[in-house]
C-alpha positions in Angstrom: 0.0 0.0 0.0 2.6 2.3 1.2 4.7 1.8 -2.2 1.5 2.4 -4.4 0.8 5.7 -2.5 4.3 7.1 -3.0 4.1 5.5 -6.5 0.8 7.6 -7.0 1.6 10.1 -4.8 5.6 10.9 -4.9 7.3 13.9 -4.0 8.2 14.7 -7.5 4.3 15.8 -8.1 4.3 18.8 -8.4 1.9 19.8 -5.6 3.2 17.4 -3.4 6.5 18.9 -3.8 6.0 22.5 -3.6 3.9 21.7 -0.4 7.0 20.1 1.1 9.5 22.7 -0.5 7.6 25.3 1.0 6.9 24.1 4.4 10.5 23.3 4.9 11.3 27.1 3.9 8.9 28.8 5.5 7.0 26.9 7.9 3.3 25.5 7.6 2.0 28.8 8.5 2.9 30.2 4.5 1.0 27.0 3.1 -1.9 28.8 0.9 -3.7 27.6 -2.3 -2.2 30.5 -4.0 1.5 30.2 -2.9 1.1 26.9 -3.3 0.2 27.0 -6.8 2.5 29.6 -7.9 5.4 27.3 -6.6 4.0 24.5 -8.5 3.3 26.6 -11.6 -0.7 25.7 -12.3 -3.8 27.5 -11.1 -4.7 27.5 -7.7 -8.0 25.3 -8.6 -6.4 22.5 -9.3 -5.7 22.1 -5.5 -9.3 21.4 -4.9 -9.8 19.3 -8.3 -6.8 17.1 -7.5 -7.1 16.6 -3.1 -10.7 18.5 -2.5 -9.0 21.0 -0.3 -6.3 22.5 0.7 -6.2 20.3 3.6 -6.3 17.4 2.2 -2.8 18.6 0.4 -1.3 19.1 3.1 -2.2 15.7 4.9 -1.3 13.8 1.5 2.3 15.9 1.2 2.9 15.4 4.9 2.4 11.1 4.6 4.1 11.7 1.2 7.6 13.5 3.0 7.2 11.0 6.3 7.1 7.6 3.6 10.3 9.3 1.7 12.3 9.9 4.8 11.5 5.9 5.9 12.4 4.7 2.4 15.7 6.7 2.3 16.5 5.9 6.2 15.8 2.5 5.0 18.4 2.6 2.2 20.7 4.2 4.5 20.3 1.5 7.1 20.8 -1.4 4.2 24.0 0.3 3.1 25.5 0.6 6.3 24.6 -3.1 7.5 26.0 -3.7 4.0 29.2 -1.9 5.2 29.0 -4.1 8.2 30.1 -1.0 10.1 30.0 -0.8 13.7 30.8 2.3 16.1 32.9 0.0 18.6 35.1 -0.9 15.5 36.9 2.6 15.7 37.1 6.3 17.5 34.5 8.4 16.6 36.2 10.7 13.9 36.8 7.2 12.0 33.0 6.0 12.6 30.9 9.0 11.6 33.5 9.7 9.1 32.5 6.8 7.5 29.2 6.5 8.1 28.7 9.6 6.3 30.6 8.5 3.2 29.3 5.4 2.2 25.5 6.1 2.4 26.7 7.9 -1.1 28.5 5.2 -1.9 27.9 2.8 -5.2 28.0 -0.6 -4.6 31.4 -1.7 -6.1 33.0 1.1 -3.7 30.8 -0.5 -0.8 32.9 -3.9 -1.3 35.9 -1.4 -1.1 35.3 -0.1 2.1 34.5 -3.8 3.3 37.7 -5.1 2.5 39.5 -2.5 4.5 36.9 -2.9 7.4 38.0 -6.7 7.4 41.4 -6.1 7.0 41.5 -3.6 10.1 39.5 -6.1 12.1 42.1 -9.3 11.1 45.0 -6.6 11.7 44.1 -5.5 15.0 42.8 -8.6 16.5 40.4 -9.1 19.4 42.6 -8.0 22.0 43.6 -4.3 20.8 40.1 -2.9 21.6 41.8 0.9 21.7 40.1 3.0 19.8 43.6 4.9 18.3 44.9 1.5 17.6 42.0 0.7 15.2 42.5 4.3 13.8 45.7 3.9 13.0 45.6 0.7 11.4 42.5 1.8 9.6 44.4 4.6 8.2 47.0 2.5 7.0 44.8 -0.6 5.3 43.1 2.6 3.7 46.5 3.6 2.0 47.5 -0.3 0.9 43.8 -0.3 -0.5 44.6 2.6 -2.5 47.5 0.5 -4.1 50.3 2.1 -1.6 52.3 -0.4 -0.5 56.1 0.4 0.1 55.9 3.7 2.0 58.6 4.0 4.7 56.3 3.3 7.9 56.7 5.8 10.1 55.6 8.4 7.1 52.3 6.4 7.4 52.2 6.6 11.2 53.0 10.5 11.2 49.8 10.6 9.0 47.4 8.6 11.1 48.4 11.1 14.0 48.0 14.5 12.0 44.6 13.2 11.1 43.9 12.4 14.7 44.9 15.5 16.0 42.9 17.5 13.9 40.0 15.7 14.8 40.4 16.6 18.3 42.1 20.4 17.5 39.1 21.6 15.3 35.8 23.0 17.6 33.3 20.9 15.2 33.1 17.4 14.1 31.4 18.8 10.4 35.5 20.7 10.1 37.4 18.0 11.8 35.6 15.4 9.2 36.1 17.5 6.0 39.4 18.3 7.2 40.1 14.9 7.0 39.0 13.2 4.1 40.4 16.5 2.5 43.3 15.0 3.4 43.6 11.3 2.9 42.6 12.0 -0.2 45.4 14.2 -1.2 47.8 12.2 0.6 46.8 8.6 -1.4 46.5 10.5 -4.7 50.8 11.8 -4.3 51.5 8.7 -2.7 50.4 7.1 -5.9 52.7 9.6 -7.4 49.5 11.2 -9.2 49.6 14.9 -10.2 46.8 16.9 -7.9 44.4 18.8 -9.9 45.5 22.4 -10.7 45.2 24.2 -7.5 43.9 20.9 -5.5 47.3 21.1 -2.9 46.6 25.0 -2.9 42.7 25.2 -2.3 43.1 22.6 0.1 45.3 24.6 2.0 43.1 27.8 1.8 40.7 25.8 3.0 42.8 24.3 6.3 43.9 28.2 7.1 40.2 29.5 6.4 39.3 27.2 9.2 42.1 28.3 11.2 40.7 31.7 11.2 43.8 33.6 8.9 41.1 34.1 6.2 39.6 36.8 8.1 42.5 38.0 10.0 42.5 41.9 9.6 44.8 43.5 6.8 47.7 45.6 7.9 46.7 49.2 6.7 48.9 50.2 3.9 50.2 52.7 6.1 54.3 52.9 7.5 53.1 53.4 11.1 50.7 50.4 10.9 53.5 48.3 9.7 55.8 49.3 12.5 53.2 48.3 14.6 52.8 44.8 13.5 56.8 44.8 12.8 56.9 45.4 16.9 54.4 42.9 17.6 55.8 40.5 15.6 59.3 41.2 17.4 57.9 40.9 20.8 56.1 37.7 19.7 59.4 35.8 18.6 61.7 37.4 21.4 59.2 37.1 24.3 56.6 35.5 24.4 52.5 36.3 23.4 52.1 37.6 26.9 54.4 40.0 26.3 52.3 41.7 23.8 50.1 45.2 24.7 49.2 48.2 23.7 51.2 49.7 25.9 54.7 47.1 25.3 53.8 47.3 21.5 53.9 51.6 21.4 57.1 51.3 23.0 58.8 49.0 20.8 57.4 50.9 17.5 58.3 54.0 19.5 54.7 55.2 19.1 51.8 55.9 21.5 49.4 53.4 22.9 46.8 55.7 21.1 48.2 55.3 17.9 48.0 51.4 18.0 44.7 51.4 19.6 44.0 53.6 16.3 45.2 51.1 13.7 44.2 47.6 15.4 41.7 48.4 18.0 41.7 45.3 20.4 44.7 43.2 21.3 43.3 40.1 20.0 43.0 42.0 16.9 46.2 43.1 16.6 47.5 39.6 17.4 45.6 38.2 14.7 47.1 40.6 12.2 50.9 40.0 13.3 50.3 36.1 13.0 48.5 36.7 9.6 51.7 39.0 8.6 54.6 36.1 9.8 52.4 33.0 8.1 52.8 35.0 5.0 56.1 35.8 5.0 57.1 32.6 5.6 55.4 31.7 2.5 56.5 34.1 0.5 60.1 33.5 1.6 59.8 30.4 0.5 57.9 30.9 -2.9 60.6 33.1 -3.9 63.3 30.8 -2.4 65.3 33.3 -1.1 67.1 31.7 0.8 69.5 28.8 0.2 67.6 25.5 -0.5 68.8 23.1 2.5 70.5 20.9 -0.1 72.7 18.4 1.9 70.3 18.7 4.9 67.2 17.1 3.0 69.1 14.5 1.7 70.1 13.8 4.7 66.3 13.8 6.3 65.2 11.9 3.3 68.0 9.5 4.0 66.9 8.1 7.3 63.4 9.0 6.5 63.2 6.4 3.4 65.5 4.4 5.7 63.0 0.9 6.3 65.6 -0.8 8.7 67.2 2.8 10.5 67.4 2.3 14.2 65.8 5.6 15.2 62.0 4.8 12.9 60.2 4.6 16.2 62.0 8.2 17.8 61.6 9.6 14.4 57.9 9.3 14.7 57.6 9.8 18.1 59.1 12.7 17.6 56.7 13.9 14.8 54.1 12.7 17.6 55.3 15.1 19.6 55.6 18.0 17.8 51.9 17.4 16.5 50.9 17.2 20.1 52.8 20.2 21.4 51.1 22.2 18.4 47.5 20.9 19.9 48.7 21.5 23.4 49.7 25.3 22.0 46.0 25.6 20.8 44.4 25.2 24.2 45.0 28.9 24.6 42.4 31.3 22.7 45.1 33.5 21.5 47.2 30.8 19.5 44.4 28.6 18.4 44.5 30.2 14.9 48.3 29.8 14.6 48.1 26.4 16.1 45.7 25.2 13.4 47.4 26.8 10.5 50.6 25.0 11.7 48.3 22.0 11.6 47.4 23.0 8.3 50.9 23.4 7.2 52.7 20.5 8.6 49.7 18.1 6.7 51.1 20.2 3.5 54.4 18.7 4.8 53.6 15.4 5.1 52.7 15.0 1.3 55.9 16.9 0.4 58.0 14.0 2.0 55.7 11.8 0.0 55.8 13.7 -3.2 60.0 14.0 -2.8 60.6 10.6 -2.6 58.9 10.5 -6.4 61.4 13.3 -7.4 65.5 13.6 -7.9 66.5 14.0 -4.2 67.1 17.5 -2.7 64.3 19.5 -3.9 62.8 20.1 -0.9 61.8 23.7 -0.2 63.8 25.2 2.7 60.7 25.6 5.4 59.6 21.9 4.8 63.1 21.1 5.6 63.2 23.3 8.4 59.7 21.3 9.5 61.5 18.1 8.6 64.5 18.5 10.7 62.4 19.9 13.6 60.3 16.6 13.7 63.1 14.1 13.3 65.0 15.8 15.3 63.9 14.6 19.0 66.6 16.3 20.9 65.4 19.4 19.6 62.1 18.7 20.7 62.7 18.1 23.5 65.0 20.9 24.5 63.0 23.7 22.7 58.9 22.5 24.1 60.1 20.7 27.3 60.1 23.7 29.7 60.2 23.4 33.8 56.8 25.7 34.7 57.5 27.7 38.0 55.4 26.2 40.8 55.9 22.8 39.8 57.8 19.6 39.9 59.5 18.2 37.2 58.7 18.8 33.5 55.6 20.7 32.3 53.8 22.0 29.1 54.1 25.5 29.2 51.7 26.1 26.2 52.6 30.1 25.3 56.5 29.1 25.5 55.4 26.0 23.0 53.3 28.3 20.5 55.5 31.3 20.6 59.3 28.2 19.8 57.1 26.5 17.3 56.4 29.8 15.2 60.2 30.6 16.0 61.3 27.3 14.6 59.3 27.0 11.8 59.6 30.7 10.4 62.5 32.5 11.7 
């Protein structure tokens, strides 16, 4: 009965479907014959001719919208027990990752996705029931399904955790999500040694920072005292510290008035915005017009023990790259670096798919800030020494997140 209606009856009449269309824009309340009709394009009349009242619309396009929901909940349901998904089988950035891309899915690229479902399961075994675990090795029977088969392992475990931090560094799980299919998808497709599409690497990235917040930093006003305000700033963010910056510190750098800072930036917050918006760009365009020396012998050497399957140090090297991610994320927890820390997020995924796209190309081509990047995450002694800092009060070692943020843009860009 309930297939004949909705075979009589679908949302695709026209009535029926400017009923719905309309309710769902404006509420019930702008349901009329006539508005009803001009949505539909025929004469209000034909209301009464076709349901006997305007009523009886309404009840017919209400069963007609509940029946079509069912039916496509229905197909949903089918395709995930099809899937043979289950929540328990992975985190949550995995589960509703996934969830959300196969109900799109065609069936071919169902069986896909339940190959490497079984292959995670056989991988991990009953008695690794972490959640992390299961990530990881999903991320990694994801890549071999994609045909990538010989990367050096710890490239692919520095992946699995960039992904995982993001999903717990963005605010929603709609940007962590996006953020992360964004990038396995870039990352298989240079693994495979493909060529992105023109622009792909780049609007992916504009997309990372947009979510960072650097889209809609403020300009700097094209204006010389402005830019010695933000050239202060950005002094007194490399040499001290963000809670060195004010109004008051920043006038006396620039040897200017608080007043005339005030005048230019208005709040601190915008002001900090702007000085990180002016340093992630000049590191960029330092390194677009490769002004400086490219780090040659340094990058081979990276790419040496990087590519290296049986060097000693593969598990520091990517606990290191851990760390770094995790010192980033720990950096974030403050509301004044968050959008650094995320663009930094942003740029060190760009990274990851450079050391995957170098080891397709003649070696030593790697732009200077990627090997900066690279030698900062192999390096664990450097780590260590630079984000490791005793905090007064307490015992032992302790994250001090502004001293994290303010070495990691020091590293990175300086």
């Amino acid at each position: 009965m309930h297939q004949s209606f909705i075979a009589d009856h679908d949302e695709n009449e026209p009535l029926i479907a400017a009923t719905i269309r309309i309710a769902a824009l404006h509420g019930a309340s702008a349901l009329s014959s006539r508005t009803i009709g001009e949505f539909a394009g025929v004469a209000p009349s034909a209301i009464n001719y076709r349901y006997g009242s305007l009523e009886g619309l309404i009840s017919q396009a209400g069963l007609v919208a509940d029946l079509t929901r069912e039916a496509a909940w229905q197909s949903r349901a089918a395709r995930l027990d099809a899937l043979s998904l289950r929540p328990e089988d992975f985190g949550p950035g995995v589960y509703s990752a996934l969830r959300d891309h196969v109900v799109n899915c065609r069936g071919e690229e169902i069986l896909f996705w339940n190959e490497v479902i079984a292959g995670c399961r056989a991988a991990r075994g009953p008695a690794s029931a972490n959640g992390f675990e299961a990530e990881d090795v999903f991320w990694g029977k994801l890549l071999e399904g994609c045909g990538i088969t010989r990367l050096p392992p710890q490239v692919m475990q520095c992946f699995a955790l960039a992904v995982r931090f993001a999903w717990m560094i963005f605010e929603t799980p709609e940007a962590s999500d996006a953020w992360a299919f964004a990038l396995v998808t870039r990352f298989a497709d240079r693994a495979l040694g493909n060529s992105p599409a023109s622009g792909g690497d780049s609007a992916w990235r504009r997309h990372a920072e947009a979510q960072a917040g650097l889209e809609n930093a403020p300009t700097i006003p094209d204006h010389d005292t402005a830019r010695r305000v933000i050239k202060a700033t950005t002094d007194l963010i490399m040499s001290q510290g963000v809670a060195s910056v004010t109004h008051r510190s920043v006038a006396a750098r620039a040897g200017l008035s608080a007043s005339s800072v005030q005048h230019f930036f208005g709040s601190r917050q915008t002001l900090l915005l702007a000085a990180y918006r002016a340093i992630y760009s000049s590191a960029r365009e330092r390194t677009l017009r490769n002004e400086l020396p490219v780090g040659t012998l340094e990058a081979d050497r990276l790419f040496g023990e990087i590519t290296s399957q049986n060097h000693a140090d593969t598990r520091e090297n990517a606990a290191a790259f851990a760390a770094m991610h995790g010192l980033i994320l720990s950096a974030s927890q403050s509301d004044e670096m968050r959008p650094i820390a995320q663009a930094l997020i942003a740029r060190m995924g760009e990274a990851s798919m450079d050391i995957l796209g170098a080891l397709k190309r003649p070696r030593g081509t790697i732009s200077r800030l990627d090997a900066q990047i690279l030698s900062m995450t192999l390096g664990q002694s450097v780590v260590r020494n630079l984000f490791l800092q005793p905090r007064s009060g307490t015992t032992g070692t302790d994250f001090s997140m502004e001293a994290h943020g303010t070495a990691i843009i020091r590293a990175l860009f300086v």
